[in-house]
C-alpha positions in Angstrom: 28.1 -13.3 13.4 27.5 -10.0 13.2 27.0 -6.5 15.2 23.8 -4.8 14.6 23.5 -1.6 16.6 19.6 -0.5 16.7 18.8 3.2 16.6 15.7 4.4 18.8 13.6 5.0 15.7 13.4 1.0 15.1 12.3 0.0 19.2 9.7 2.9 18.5 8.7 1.5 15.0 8.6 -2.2 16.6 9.2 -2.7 20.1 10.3 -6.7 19.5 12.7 -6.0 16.8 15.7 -7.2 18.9 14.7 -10.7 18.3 14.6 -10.4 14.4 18.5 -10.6 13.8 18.6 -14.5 13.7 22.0 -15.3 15.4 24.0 -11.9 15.5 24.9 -9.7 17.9 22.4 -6.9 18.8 23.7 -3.6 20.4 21.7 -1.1 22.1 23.5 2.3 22.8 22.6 3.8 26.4 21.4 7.3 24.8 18.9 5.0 23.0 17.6 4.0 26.6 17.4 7.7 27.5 15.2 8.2 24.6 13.1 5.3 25.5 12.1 6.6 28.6 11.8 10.3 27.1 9.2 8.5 25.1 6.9 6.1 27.7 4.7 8.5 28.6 3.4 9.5 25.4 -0.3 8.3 24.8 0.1 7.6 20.9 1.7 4.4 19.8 4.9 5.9 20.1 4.4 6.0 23.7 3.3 2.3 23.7 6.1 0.5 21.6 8.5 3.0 24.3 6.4 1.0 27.3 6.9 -2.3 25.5 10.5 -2.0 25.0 11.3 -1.3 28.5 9.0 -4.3 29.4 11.2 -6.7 27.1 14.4 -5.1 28.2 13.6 -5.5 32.0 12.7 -8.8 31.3 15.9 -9.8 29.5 18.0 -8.2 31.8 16.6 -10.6 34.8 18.4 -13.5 32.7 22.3 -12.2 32.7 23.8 -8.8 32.9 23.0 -6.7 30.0 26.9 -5.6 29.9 28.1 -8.7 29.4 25.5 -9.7 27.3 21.8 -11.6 27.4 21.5 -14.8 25.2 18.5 -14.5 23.0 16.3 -17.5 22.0 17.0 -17.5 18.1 20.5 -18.0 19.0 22.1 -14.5 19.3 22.9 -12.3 21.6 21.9 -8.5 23.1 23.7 -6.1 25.2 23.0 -2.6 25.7 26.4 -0.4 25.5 28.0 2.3 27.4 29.6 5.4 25.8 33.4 6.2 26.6 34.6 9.6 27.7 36.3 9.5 24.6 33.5 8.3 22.6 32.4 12.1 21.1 35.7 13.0 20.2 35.0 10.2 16.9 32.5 12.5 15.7 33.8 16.0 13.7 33.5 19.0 15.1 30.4 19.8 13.9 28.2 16.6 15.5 29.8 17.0 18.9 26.9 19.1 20.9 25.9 16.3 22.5 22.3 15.5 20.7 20.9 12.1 21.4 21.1 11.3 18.0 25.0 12.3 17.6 25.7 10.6 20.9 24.3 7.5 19.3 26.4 7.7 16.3 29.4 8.5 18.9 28.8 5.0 20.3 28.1 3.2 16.8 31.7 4.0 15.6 33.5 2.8 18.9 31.7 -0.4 18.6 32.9 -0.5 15.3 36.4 -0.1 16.1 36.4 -2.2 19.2 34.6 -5.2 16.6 37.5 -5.6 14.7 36.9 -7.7 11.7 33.1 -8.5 12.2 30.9 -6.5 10.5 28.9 -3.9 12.3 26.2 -2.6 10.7 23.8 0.4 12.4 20.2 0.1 12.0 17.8 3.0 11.4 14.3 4.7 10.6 16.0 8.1 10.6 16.9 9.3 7.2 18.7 12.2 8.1 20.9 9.6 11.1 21.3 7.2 8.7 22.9 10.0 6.1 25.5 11.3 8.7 26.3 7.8 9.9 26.8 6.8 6.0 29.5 9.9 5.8 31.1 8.9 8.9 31.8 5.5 7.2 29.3 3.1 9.1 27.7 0.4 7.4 23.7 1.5 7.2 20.5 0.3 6.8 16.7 0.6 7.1 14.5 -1.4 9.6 12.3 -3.2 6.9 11.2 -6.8 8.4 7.4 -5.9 8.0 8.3 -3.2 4.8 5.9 -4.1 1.5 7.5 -2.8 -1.8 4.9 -0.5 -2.9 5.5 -1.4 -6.7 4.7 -5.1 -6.1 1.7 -4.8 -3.9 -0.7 -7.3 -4.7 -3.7 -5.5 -7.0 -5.9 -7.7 -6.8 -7.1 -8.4 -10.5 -5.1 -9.4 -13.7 -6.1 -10.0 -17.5 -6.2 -13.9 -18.8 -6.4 -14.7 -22.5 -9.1 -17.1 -23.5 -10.4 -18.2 -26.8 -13.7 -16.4 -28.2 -15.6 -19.4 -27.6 -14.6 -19.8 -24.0 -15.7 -16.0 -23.4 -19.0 -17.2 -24.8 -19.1 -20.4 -22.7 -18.3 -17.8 -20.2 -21.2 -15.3 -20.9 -23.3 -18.2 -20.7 -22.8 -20.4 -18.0 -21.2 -17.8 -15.6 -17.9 -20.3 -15.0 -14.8 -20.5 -16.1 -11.5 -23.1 -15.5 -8.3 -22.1 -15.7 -4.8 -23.4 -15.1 -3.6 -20.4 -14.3 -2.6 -19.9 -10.2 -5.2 -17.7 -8.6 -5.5 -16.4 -5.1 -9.1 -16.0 -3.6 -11.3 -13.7 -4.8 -8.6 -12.4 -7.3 -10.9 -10.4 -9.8 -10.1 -11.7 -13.6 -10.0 -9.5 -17.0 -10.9 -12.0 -19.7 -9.8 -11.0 -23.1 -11.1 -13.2 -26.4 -8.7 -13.5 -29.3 -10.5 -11.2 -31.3 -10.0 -7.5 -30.6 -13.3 -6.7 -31.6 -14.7 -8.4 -29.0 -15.6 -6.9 -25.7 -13.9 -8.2 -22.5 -15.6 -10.0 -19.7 -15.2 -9.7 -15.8 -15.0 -12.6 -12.9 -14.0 -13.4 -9.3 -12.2 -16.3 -8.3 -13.9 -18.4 -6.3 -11.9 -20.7 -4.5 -14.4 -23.4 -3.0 -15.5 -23.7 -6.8 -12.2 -23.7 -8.4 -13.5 -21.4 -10.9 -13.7 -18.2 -12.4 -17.6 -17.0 -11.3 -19.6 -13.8 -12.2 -19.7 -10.6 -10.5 -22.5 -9.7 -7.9 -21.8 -5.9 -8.5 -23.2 -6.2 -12.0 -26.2 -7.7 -11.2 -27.0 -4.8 -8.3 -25.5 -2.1 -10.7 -26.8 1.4 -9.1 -26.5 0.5 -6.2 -27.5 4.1 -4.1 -27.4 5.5 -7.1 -23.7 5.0 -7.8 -22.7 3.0 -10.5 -19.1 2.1 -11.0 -17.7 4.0 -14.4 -14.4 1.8 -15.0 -13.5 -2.0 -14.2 -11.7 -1.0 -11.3 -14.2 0.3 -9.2 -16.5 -2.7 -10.6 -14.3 -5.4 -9.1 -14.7 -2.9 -5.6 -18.8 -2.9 -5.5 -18.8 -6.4 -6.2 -16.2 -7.2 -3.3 -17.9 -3.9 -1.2 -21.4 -5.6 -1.9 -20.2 -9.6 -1.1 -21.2 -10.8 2.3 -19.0 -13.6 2.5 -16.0 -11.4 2.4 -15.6 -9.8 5.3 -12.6 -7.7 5.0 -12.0 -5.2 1.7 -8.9 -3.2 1.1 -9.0 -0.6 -1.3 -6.3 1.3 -2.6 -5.8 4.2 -4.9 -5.1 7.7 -5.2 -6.9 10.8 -4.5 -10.4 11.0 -7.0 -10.2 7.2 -7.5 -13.8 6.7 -5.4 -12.7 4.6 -2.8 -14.6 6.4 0.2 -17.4 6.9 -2.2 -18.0 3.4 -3.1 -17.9 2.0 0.4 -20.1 4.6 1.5 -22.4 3.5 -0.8 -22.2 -0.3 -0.4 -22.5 0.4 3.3 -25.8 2.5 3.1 -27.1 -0.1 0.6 -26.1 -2.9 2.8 -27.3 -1.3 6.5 -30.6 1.2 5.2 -31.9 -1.4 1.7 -30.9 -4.8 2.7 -30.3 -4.4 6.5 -27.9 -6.9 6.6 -26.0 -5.0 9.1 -27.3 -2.9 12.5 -25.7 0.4 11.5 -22.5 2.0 9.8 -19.4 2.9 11.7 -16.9 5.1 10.5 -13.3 5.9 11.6 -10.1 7.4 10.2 -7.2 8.4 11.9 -7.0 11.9 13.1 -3.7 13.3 11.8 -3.7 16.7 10.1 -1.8 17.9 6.3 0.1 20.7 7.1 0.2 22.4 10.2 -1.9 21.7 13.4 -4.5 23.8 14.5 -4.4 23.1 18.0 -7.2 21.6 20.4 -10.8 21.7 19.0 -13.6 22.2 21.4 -16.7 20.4 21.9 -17.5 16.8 22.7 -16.2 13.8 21.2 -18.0 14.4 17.9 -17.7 18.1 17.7 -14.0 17.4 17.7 -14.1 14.7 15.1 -16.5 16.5 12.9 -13.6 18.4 11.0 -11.9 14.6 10.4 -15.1 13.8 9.0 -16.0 16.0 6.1 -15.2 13.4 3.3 -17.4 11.2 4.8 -20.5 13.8 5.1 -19.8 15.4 1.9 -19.7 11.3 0.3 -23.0 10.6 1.7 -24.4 14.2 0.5 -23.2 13.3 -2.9 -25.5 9.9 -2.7 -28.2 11.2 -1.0 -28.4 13.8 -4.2 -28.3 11.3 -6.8 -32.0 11.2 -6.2 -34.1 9.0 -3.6 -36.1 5.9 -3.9 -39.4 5.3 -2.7 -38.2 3.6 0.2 -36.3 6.0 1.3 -36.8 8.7 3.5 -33.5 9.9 4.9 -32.9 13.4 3.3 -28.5 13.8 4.0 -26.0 13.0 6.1 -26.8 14.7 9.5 -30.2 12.3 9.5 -27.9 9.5 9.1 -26.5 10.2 12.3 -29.3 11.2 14.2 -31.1 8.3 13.7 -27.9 6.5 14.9 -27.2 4.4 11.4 -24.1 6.3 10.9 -21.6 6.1 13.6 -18.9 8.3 13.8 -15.7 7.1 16.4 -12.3 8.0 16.8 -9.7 5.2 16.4 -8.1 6.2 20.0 -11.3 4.5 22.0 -11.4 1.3 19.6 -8.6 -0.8 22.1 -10.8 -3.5 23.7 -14.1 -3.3 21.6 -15.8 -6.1 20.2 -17.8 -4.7 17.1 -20.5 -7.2 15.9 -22.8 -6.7 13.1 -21.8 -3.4 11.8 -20.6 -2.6 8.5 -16.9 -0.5 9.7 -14.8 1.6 7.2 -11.4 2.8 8.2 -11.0 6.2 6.0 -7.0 6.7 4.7 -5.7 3.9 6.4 -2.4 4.7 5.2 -1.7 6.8 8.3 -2.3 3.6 10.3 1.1 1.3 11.7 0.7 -2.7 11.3 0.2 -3.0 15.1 -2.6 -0.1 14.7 -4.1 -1.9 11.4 -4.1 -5.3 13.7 -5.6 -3.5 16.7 -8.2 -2.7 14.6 -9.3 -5.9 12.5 -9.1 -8.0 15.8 -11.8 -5.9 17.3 -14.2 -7.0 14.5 -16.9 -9.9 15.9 -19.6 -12.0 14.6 -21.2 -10.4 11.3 -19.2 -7.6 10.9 -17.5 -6.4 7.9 -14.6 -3.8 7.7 -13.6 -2.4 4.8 -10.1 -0.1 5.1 -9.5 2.3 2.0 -6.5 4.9 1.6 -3.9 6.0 -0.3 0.0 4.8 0.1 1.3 8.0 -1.6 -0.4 10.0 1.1 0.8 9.6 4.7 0.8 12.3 7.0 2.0 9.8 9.7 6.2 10.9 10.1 7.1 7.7 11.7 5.9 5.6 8.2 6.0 5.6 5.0 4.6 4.0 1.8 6.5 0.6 2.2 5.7 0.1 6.0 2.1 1.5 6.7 -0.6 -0.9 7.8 -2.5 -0.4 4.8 0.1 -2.1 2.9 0.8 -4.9 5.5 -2.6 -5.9 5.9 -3.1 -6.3 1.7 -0.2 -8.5 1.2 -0.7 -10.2 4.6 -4.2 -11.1 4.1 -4.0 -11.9 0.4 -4.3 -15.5 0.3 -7.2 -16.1 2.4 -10.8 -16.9 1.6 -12.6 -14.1 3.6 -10.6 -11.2 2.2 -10.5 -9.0 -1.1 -8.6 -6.2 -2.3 -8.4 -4.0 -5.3 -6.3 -1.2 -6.5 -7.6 1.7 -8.3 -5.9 3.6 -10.9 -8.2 5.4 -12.6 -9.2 9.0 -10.8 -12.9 10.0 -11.2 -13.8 13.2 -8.9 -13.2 15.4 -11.8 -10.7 16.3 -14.9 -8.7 18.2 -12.8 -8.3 16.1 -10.4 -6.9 13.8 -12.3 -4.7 15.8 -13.4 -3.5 17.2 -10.4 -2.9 13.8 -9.2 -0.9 12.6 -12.0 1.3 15.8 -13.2 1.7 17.8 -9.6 
């Protein structure tokens, strides 16, 4: 057995993380109980993992004293621990003012000493508390049990070599078998043995057990915006697919993700009217420094959070318009109610049927948030959830444990999902290169 000693940042992060340290010994320092209750009233998730941590703690505690300890049901054991007048004098001079962080850090090392030979470890989000409790010789690590290694996130495509005659047999009859383990609607690159010869694209299509064509090339243009590298192919098609009803799109700044689902979602909603209308939400978390409250109503505040979405739909709406269609920009859009503009605060409760929903730079999201959001979605509704893992604003994530991340590699094997990573930026030269050299 062991002693893990859990640092406020990980009941804030995930308020049942107690109960994922299988049969050890989980310690809860009193100044983390302070900060708990600094925390409840806060109206952001913060605030709610602080509520649900006192829930499960008051709950616990009606089973045995939570001195003496409160048997958990996967076999270990929690108790929350008081500090000893003597506890601060551990620390060096320098970390004795008494911060709840220090005081935290005071109690971590007398559990240590009072645990003799079995390993104590302290648990952290905190970079900086994890640092100091490293030099002060505790055993430390990161909260990770929902974390997705950004380097092996599922992309969503990959090349298969095949003869030239099976990439003819291909071209052909629009199938192709393979041995090869796939996971639904895993988009293939299909190279012939000659070099010389151009490269094909597929889907995998599960119920057929086969490689299939692409619906994206046979609706190329789409509102005017035609994919310009493989990538954002494989997108349109999965953008464009009714059967799938969640998309993930991933990719850095310039790579089109907003752009393309715009576009599939205008196509879908104003040509094919497959859905009632388009709803639109990102989370509202500023780069930089906060300008303070915005007046107005509900939209008027949002409208600065929605730019990239306006200025997306300008862009198609200037491509040039069809016969058939009379909206002039962006502005008409809303008016005439087919583009719906929300924050993510009021979505708690909803149930969103027939709509075509994009969540802009998911990457700010938490897993509970990203879960939150996808269980709202009802009958005939597809969401689509783009962003960029490199770019979170969000302080209390990062690129391994956002919900953009969780939801790709959670979601990956099943049939109604689809996800894509971009790699190729094309806003503009520059941007390109600012993305890859600053």
């Amino acid at each position: 057995m062991k002693n893990y000693i859990l640092d406020t940042t990980v009941l804030l992060h995930d308020a049942g993380a107690l109960f994922n340290f299988g049969e050890n010994h989980v310690i809860i320092p009193i100044p983390v109980i302070e900060d708990i209750d600094h925390f409840k009233k806060d109206l952001s998730e913060i605030g709610r993992s602080a509520r649900q941590t006192s829930r499960i703690l008051d709950m616990l505690r009606q089973r045995a004293s939570v001195s003496s300890g409160i048997p958990l049901e996967g076999g270990g054991m929690l108790s929350i621990k008081m500090s000893t007048g003597t506890a601060l004098r551990r620390l060096p001079e320098e970390l004795r003012n008494r911060s709840r962080g220090n005081m935290v850090l005071a109690v971590a090392l007398e559990a240590k000493e009072q645990a003799g030979d079995v390993p104590t470890i302290f648990v952290s989000k905190d970079i900086n508390l994890r640092i100091k409790a490293d030099a002060l010789g505790l055993t430390v690590e990161d909260y990770e049990s929902d974390a997705v290694s950004i380097e092996e996130l599922y992309t969503g495509f990959r090349e298969l070599d095949c003869t030239d005659e099976q990439l003819q047999r291909y071209r052909a009859s629009g199938r192709f078998s393979t041995d090869v383990p796939l996971l639904p609607h895993e988009y293939v690159v299909l190279r012939g043995a000659s070099e010389t010869t151009a490269a094909a694209y597929g889907r995998f299509d599960q119920h057929l057990g086969a490689v299939v064509g692409l619906l994206a090339e046979e609706r190329e243009g789409a509102w005017r915006i035609a994919p310009r590298n493989r990538e954002q192919l494989f997108a349109m098609d999965a953008l464009l697919d009714d059967s799938i009803q969640l998309v993930t799109l991933v990719g850095k700044a310039g790579t089109g993700k907003t752009l393309l689902a715009v576009a599939a979602s205008l196509y879908k909603t104003v040509d094919e009217n497959v859905y009632s209308r388009i709803l639109v939400s990102r989370p509202t978390l500023p780069m930089g420094k906060d300008i303070g409250y915005l007046p107005g109503t509900v939209e008027e505040k949002l409208t600065p959070w929605m730019y990239p979405i306006a200025d997306n739909v300008e862009l198609i709406m200037r491509q040039g318009n069809r016969a058939n269609r009379t909206i002039r920009g962006f502005r008409e859009l809303v008016d005439m109610g087919i583009l719906v503009i929300e924050p993510l605060t009021y979505i708690r409760g909803r149930s969103i049927h027939n709509q075509y929903l994009i969540i802009d730079e998911a990457q700010n999201l938490t897993p509970h948030e990203i879960k939150t959001i996808i269980t709202r979605v009802g009958e005939g509704t597809k969401i689509v959830v783009t962003g960029d893992p490199y770019q979170i604003d969000n302080p209390y994530i990062d690129s391994s444990s956002n919900g953009l991340t969780y939801v790709v590699e959670r979601l990956k094997k099943q049939d109604i999902t689809a996800h894509v990573v971009l790699t190729k930026g094309e806003r503009s030269r520059l941007s390109e290169l600012a993305a890859n050299l600053l």
